[in-house]
C-alpha positions in Angstrom: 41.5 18.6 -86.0 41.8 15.6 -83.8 44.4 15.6 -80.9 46.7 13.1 -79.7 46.0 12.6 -76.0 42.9 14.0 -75.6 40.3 13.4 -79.3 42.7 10.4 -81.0 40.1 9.4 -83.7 36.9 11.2 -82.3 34.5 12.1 -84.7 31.1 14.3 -85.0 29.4 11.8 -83.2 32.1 11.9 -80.4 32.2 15.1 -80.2 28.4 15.6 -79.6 28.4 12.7 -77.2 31.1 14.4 -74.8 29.7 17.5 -74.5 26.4 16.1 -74.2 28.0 13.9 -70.8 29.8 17.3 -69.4 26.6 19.5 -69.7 24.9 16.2 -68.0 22.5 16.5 -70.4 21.6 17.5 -74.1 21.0 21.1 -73.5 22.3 22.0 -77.6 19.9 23.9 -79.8 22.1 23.5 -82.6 25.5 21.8 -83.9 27.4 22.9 -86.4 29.6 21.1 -88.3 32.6 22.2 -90.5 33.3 20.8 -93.9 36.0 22.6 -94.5 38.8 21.2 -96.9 42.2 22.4 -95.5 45.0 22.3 -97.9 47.0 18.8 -98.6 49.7 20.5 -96.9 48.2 21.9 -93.9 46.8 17.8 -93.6 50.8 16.7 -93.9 51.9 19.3 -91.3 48.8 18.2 -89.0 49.7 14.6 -89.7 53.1 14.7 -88.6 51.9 15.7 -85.4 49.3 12.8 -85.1 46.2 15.2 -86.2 43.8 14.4 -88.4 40.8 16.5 -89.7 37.5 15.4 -87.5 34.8 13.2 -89.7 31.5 14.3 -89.4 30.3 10.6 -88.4 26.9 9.3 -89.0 24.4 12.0 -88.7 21.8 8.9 -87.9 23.6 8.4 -84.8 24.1 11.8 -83.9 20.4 12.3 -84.2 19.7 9.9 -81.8 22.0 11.5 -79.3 20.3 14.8 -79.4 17.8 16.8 -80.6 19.2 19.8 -81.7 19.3 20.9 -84.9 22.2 19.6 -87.0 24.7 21.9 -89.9 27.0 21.4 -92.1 28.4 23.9 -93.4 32.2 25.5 -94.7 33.3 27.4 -91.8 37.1 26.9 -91.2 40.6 28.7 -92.8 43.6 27.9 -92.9 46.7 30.3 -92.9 49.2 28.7 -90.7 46.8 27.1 -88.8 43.5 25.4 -89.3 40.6 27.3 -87.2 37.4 28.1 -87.4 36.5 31.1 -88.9 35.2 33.6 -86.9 33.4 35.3 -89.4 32.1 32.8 -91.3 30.3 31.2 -88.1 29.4 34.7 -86.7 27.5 34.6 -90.4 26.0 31.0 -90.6 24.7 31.9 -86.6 23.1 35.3 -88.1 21.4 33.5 -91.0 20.1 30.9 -88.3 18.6 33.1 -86.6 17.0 34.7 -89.5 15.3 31.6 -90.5 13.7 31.1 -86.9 
């Protein structure tokens, strides 16, 4: 989810650049990115606050800003927050791996 104040509107692509600038390089092997689909309530209560869910962007783009290896893949929850799923990225890491 976006932030008011510190990712207003940022997307994939801004994501990937920022890090990218703080590590003062592309040092990233791989990106993943959640496509999650939180609940239309969860998106009201986030919305209220000024939070929105963060676009992946144009893959193109984020290509161009570093070669790591992109993912998208379903790896949030929601309960009373939206999150990342621990287990579900500990999982899609694991299978990574595997494939390597």
């Amino acid at each position: 989810m976006t932030k008011p104040g510190e990712t207003p509107d940022f997307d994939g692509c801004d994501h990937v650049r920022e890090i990218i600038k703080y590590l003062k390089g592309d040092y990233l092997d791989h990106v993943i990115f959640s496509n999650s689909q939180p609940s239309g309530g969860a998106l009201q209560k986030y919305s209220a606050m000024g939070q929105q869910p963060v676009a992946l962007g144009d893959l193109k783009q984020i290509k161009k800003l570093t070669a790591a290896n992109l993912h998208v893949s379903n790896v949030g929850h929601e309960y009373d927050l939206i999150r990342h799923d621990s287990l579900r990225i500990a999982s899609f890491i694991e299978r990574a791996i595997l494939r390597n």
